[in-house]
Structures are given as C-alpha cells and as structure tokens.
C-alpha positions in Angstrom: 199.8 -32.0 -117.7 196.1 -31.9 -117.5 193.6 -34.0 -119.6 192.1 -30.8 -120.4 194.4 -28.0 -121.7 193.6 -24.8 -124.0 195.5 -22.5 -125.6 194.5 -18.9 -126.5 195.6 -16.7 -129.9 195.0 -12.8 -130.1 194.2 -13.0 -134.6 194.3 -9.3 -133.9 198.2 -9.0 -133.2 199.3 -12.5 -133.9 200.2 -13.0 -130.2 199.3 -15.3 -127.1 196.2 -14.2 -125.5 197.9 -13.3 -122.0 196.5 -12.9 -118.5 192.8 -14.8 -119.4 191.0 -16.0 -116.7 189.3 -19.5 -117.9 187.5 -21.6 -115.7 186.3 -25.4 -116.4 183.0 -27.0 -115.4 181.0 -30.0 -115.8 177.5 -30.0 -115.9 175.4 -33.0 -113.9 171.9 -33.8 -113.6 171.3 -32.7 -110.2 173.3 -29.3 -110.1 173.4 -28.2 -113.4 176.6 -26.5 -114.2 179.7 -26.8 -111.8 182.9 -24.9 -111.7 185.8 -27.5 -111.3 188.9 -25.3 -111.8 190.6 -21.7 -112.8 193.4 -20.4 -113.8 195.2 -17.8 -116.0 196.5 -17.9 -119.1 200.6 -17.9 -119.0 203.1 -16.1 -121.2 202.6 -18.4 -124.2 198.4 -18.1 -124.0 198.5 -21.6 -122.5 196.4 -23.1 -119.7 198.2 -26.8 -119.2 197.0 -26.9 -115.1 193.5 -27.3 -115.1 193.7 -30.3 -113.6 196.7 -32.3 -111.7 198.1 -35.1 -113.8 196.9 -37.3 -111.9 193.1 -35.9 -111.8 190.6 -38.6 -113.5 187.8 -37.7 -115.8 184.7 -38.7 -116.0 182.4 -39.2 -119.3 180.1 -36.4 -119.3 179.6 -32.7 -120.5 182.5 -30.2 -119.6 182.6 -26.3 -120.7 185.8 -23.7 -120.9 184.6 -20.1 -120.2 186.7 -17.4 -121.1 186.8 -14.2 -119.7 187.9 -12.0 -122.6 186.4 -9.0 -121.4 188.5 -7.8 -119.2 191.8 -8.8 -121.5 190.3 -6.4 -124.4 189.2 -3.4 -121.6 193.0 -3.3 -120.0 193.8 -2.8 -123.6 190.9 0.1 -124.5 189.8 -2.2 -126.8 185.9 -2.8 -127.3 184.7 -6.3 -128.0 181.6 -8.1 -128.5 182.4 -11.3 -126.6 183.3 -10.4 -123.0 183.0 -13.7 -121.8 183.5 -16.9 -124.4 181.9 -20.2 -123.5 182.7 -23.7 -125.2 180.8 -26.9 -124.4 181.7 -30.0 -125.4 181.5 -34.2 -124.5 184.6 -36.3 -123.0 183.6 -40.1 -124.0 187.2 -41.8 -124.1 188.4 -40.5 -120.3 191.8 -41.9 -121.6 192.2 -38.7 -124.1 193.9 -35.5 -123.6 191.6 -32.9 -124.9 193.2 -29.5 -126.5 190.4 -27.2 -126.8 192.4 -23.9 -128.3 190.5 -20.5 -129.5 191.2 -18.7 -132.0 190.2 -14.7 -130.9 189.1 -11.2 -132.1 187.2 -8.6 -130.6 183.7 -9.5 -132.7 184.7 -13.3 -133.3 186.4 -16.7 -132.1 187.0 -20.0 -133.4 187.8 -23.3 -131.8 188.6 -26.9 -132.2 189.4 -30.2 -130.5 193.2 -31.3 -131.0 195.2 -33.8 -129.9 
C-alpha cells in the first residue's frame, strides 16, 4: 500500500466518491509544485496506489488535488469546488498518511488518520 492513501465520501448520498481523478505533488524550492502521481478513485472511493510500497518519502510539503468537477457534471449536478486541493507536511517518513474528504457540492472536510 502506499504511504499516502485517501479515501473519498459523497455526504450527499452516503456513498464512495467513484471515478475521481486525484493527483499527488510535492512542492520544492527550486520548481515549486510537482505532480508525483495519479490515479482514480476505485469502487469503494479509495486511492491506496499512489505510490508503490516500496516508494520512500521524503520530509517536505505534499498536496492531494481532487478533481470533483467533472464527478458532479456526469451527474448534472452543479458544485462550487470543481477541483479540491489539500496541503499538508510529512515529518516522520516512517508514517502512513490517510488523508480522506469528506464531500458536497458547496463543501468538504478532511483530516489526517492513521
């Protein structure tokens, strides 16, 4: 499993947040903001392959982005959040990091689990 992992709930309808493109990036000095991986979210609103298992992190800045735009247009839905960004610092590299979000149409919430 990855060292970074997410999970995404629909509060509208109670259900996994299907078919959500998310991307991961880490931000340096020199380049600003970089795009490290991709994927879609599963059946169960998961994203567990970010990264191979075996992929090390680095301490540093990292950011989720969510593209919930296009989830809410296939579903003639207007939102107010087409795209859903979450930064946040990795210190212990030895950590799995659960970033999950919580989703609406006009809102989101989000933590750090375990």
């Amino acid at each position: 499993m990855s060292a970074i992992t997410t999970q995404i709930i629909d509060a509208t309808t109670g259900r996994p947040g299907v078919g959500i493109a998310v991307s991961l990036g880490t931000r340096t000095h020199a380049s600003g903001w970089q795009t490290i991986a991709t994927a879609i979210s599963d059946a169960d609103g998961r994203v567990n392959d970010l990264l191979s298992a075996s992929e090390l992190l680095s301490a540093g800045h990292y950011r989720l982005v969510f593209e919930t735009g296009p989830y809410y247009l296939l579903q003639s839905i207007d939102c107010f959040f087409p795209q859903i960004s979450i930064n946040f610092v990795i210190k212990d590299t030895r950590e799995h990091f659960h970033v999950p979000i919580l989703l609406s149409p006009f809102g989101y919430s989000t933590f750090r689990s375990r």
